[in-house]
C-alpha positions as CSV (number, residue, x, y, z in Angstrom):
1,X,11.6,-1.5,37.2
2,X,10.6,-3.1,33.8
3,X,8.4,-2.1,30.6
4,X,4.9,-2.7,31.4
5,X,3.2,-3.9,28.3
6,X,0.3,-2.4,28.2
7,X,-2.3,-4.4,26.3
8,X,-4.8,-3.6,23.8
9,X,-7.8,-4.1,21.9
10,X,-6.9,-7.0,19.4
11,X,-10.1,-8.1,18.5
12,X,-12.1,-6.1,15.8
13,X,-15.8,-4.4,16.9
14,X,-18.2,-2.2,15.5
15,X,-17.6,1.2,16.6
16,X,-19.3,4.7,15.7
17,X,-17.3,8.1,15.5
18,X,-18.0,9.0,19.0
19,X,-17.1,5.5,20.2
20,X,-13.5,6.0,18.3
21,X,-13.1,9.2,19.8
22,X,-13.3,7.8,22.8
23,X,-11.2,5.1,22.0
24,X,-8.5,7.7,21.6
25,X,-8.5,9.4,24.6
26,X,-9.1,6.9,26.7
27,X,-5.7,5.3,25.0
28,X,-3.7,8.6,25.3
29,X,-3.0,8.3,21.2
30,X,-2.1,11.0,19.2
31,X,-4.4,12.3,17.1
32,X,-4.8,16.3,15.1
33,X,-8.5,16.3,15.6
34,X,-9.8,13.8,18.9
35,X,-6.5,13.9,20.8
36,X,-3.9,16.7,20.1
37,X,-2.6,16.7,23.4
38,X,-2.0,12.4,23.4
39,X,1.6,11.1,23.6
40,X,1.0,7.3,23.6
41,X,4.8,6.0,23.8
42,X,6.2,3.3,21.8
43,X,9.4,1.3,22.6
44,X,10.1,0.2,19.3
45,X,12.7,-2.5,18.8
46,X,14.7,-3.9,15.7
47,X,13.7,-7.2,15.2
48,X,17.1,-8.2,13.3
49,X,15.3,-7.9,9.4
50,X,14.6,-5.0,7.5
51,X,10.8,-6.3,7.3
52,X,9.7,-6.4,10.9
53,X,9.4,-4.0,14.1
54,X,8.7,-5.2,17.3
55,X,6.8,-2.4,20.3
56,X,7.5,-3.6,23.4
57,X,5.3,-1.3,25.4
58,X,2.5,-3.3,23.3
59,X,3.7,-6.5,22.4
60,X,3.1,-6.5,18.9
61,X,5.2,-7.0,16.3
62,X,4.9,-4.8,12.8
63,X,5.2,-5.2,9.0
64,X,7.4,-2.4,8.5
65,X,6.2,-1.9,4.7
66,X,2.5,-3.1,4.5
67,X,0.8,-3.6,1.3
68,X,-0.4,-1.3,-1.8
69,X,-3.7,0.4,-2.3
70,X,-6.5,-1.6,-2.6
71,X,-9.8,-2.4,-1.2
72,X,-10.1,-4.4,2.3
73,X,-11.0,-7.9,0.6
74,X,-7.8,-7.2,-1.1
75,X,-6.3,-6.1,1.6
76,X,-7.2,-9.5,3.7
77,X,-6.3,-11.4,1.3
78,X,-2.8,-10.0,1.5
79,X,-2.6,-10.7,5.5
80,X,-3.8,-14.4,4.8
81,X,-1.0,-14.7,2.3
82,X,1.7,-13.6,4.6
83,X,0.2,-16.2,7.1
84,X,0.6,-18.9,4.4
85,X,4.1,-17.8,3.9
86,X,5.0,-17.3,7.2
87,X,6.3,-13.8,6.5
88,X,9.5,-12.9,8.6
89,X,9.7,-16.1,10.3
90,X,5.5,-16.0,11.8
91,X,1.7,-16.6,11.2
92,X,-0.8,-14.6,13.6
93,X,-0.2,-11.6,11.1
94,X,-3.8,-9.5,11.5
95,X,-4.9,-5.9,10.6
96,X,-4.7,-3.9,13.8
97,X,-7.7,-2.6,15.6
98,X,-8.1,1.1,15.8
99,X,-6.4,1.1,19.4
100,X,-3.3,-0.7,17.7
101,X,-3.0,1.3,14.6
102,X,-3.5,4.3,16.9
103,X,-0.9,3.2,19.0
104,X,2.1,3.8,16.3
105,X,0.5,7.3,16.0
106,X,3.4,9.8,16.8
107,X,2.4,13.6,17.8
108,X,4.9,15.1,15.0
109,X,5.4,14.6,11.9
110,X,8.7,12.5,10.9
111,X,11.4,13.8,8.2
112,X,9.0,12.0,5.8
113,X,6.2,13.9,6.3
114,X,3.9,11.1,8.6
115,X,2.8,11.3,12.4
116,X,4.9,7.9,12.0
117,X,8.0,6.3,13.4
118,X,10.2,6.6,10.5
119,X,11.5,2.9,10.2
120,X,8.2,2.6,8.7
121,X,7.6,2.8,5.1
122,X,5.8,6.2,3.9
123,X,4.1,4.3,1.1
124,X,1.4,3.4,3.1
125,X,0.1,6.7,4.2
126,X,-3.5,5.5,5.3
127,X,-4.1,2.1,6.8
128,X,-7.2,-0.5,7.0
129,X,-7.9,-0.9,10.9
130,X,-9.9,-4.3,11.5
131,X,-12.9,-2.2,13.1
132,X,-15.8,-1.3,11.3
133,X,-17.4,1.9,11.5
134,X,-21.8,1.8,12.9
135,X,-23.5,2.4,11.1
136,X,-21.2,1.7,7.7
137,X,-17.7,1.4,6.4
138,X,-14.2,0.6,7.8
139,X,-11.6,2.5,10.0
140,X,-8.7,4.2,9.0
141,X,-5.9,5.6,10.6
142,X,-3.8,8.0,8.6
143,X,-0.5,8.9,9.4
144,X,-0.1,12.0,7.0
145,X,-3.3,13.6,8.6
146,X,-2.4,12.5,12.5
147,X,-6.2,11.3,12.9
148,X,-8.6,8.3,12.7
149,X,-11.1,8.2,9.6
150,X,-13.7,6.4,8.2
151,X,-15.1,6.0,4.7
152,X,-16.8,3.1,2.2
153,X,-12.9,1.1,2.0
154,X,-14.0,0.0,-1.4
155,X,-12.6,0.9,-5.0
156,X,-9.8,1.4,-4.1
157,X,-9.8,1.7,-0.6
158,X,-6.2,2.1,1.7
159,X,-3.5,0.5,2.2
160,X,-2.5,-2.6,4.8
161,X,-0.3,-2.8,7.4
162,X,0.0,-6.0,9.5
163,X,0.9,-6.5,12.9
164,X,0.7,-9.7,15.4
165,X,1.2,-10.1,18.7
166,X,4.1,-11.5,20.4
């Protein structure tokens, strides 16, 4: 029997904190304070550079390093650029929703110190999700806490980590 790819949320919503809580069980993801007991699996897959993953239980392909603090117009800006300049080969590069970013959340920490995959960077602790939080502010998902946050995303903000699917 093959991988099923099991598709998610790609476009970015509005949600409030017991809407993301939901979103996290529902999804089975990992996470220290809405999901402790989630074990979303990944079938992470070399891509052939040092820049790029590809999950093929979700058919998206990663930025393996992401981009430096700053605040989300920064942050888009960044994203457009790598669409400009085709990074690794490909345009389509997006922030990931909450239910992608949540997807890459592992329930232990790695050698590292993040509920990450360690191919990953660790520079990028904390990432931007495309979602924005109802009443006010943006998503986060941060990998050295294991959980989904929210706060203002302006000076400075978090850090960027693109992915596009496949």
């Amino acid at each position: 029997e093959g991988l099923k790819v099991i598709d998610l949320r790609s476009k970015a919503d509005f949600f409030s904190e017991e809407q993301v809580s939901g979103l996290i069980k529902k999804g089975g993801f990992f996470d220290t304070k809405h999901n402790p007991t989630g074990s979303f699996k990944n079938y992470l897959v070399d891509t052939g550079n040092e820049r790029t993953v590809t999950d093929l239980a979700t058919g998206l392909m990663w930025d393996r390093y992401g981009c430096d603090i700053a605040n989300i117009k920064r942050v888009r800006i960044h994203v457009a650029e790598m669409n400009r300049e085709e990074y690794s080969g490909h345009s389509g590069w997006r922030l990931p929703t909450i239910d992608e970013a949540m997807s890459l959340m592992e329930p232990g920490k790695n050698s590292k110190g993040l509920y990450l995959h360690p191919c990953f960077s660790q520079n990028q602790p904390f990432i931007f999700a495309a979602d924005q939080r109802r009443p006010g502010g943006y998503w986060f998902v941060d990998y050295k806490q294991g959980a989904a946050f929210w706060a203002s995303g302006t000076i400075p903000g978090g850090f960027g980590r693109a992915c596009r699917t496949i």
